[in-house]
N, C-alpha and C positions, 0 to 999 in steps of 0.2 A: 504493500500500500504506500508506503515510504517516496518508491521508487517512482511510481506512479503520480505522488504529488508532485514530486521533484520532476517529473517530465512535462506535466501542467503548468507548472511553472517556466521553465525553462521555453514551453511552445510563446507561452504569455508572452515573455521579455520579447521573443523574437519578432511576435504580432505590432507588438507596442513598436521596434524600432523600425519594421517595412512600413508602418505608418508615418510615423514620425517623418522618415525619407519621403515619404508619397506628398506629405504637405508643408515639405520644408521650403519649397520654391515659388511658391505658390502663396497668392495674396490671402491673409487670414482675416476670416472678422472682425472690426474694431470693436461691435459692440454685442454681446449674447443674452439675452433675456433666456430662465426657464423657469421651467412651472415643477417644482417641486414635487409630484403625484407621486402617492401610492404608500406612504409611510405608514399608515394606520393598517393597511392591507399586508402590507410586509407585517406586521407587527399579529397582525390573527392568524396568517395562515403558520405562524409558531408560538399557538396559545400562549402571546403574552398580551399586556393589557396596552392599547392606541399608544398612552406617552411612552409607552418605551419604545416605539417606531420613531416618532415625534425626534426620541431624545440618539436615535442611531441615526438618522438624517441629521440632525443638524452636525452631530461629527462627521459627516459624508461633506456636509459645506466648506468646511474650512480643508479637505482634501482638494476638492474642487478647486477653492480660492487659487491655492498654490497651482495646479496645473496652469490655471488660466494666467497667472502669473509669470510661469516659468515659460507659456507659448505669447509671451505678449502684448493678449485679450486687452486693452487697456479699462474698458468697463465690463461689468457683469449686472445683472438685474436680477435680483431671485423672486419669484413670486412666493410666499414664504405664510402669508395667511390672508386670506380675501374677509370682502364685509361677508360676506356669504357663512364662513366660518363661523361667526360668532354663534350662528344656526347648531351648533352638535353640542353634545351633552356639558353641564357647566359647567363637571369634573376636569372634562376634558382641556377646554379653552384654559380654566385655569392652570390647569398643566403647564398648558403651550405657554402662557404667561412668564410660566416659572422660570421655563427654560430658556425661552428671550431675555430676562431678564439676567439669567446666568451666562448668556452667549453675549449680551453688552457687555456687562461686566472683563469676559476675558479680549472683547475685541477692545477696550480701554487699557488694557496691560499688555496687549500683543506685539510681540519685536516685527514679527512679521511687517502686521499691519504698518507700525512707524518705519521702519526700513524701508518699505517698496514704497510709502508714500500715498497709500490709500487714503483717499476720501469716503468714508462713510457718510450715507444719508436713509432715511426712510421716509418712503414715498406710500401717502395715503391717506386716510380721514384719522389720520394720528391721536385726534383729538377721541376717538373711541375705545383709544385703548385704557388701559388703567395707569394711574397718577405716577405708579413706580417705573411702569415703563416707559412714558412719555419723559420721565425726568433722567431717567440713562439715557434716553435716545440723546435730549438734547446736549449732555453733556460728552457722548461720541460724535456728534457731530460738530460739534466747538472744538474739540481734540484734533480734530482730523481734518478742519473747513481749508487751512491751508497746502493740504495736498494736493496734487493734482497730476500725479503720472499713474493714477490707478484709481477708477471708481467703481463702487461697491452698491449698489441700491438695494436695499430692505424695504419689499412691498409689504407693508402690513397695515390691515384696516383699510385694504387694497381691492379696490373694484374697477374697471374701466368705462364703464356708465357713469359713476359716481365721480369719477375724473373729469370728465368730458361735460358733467353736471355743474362741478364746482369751476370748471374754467367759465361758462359758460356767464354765471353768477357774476364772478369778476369782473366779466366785461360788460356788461348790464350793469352793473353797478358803477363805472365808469363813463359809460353812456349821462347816465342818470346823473352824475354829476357835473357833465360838461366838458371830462377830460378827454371823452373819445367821440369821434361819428359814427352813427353805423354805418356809414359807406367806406370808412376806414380798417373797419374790420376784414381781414381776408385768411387766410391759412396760417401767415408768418405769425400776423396776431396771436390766432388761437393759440398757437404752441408758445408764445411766449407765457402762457397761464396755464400750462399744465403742471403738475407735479416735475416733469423729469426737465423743465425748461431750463436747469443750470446745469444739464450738460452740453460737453461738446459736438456729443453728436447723441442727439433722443432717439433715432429709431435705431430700432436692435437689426444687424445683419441677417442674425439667426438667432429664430427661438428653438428650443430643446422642451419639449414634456414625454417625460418619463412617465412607466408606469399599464404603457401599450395605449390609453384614451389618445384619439386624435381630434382636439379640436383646444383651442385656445381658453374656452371659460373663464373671458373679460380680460384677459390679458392685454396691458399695452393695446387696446383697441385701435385707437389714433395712431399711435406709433408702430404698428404689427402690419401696415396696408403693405410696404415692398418686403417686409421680412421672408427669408426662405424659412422653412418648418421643418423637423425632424423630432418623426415620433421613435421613443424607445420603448422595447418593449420588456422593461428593467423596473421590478421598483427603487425608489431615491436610492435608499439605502443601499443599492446593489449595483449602482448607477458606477461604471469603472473609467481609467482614465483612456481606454481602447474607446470604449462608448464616446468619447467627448472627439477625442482625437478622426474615429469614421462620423463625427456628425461635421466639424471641418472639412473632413475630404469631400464630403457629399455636397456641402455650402461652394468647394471650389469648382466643383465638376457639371452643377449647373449655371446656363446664360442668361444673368440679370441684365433684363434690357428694359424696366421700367415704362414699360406701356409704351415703348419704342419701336 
């Protein structure tokens, strides 16, 4: 059996580096959004209870980080809990809570993070979440507001209706005070009022949802119209760095010509 892992392993390394080679040349994503799916499912189909999926995904994150790092990704977006979520058991959410608030915590002491120069931010109806969590948020993102060779986005309290609602708002309320026309309103406008508007570039290349669902569920709505997609058929937790690596080769090997 020994022998056998050790030749699992050894196939692995080899897969990993004909990749690595296949998308060495070749122009890579600047920006990836993914939808985190399938932790609570990893987590039953080995009778253990949803937060201990919760709590094996989010150490799959900071795996993640580093690849993207070490290929790079200059932004990452993780969809990490939608308004939709607050919908499952209270137990649960609280869980999720906990462990947010224990994953701020280490991304405020992380060498990584201050090394590479990450900006952290969280993009969402922030104001939904609980008082403990809004107040690490903002003190990782005060930590971190002067970096800018590596962005990190934390969708939480994240819907893209609810985005697109709240820009919306903005601008009408701007209207209404005489700062704006509405003949002045156009595309540029809107994105300058969304959530992801202090990047340098909001729309994701390629989105990633794991988990085998194909379909976005409100994801980066506005920002997801040119993205290329790649469904896995992997839960988070199981989500490996080959998986990331052929989701690249697949972003390079089709022709983005934007309604061209």
């Amino acid at each position: 059996m020994l022998r056998s892992l050790l030749s699992a392993i050894g196939i692995y390394k080899v897969y990993k580096w004909w990749l690595q080679m296949q998308i060495e040349a070749k122009e890579r994503p600047e920006h990836i959004g993914i939808i985190l799916d399938g932790n609570r499912r990893w987590a039953i189909v080995r009778d253990m209870i949803p937060w201990q999926g919760h709590r094996k995904g989010a150490e799959k994150i900071k795996k993640f980080l580093e690849w993207c790092i070490d290929l790079g990704i200059k932004t990452i977006t993780l969809y990490a809990f939608s308004t939709e979520n607050f919908q499952r058991p209270e137990r649960e959410v609280d869980e999720i809570m906990k462990l947010a608030e224990e994953n701020l915590e280490e991304i405020l002491r992380s060498e990584s993070i201050h090394r590479n120069r990450v900006c952290v931010r969280a993009i969402g109806r922030i104001a939904q979440l609980p008082p403990s969590v809004q107040q690490l948020i903002h003190k990782v993102e005060e930590a971190t507001a002067d970096y800018d060779r590596f962005y990190l986005n934390l969708a939480l309290a994240y819907g893209g209706r609810a985005e697109i609602v709240d820009a919306a708002k903005q601008i009408v309320s701007k209207v209404e005070r005489g700062e704006m026309r509405p003949d002045e309103i156009d595309e540029s406008v809107f994105e300058e009022h969304l959530y992801t508007s202090f990047l340098p570039k909001q729309d994701p290349d390629l989105i990633i949802r794991t988990s085998g669902e194909a379909r976005l569920s409100g994801f980066l709505i506005w920002q997801s119209a040119y993205s290329e997609l790649f469904f896995v058929d992997v839960y988070w937790p199981e989500f490996r760095e080959i998986d990331l690596l052929r989701a690249i080769r697949g972003f390079q090997q089709r022709h983005r010509r934007f309604g061209a």
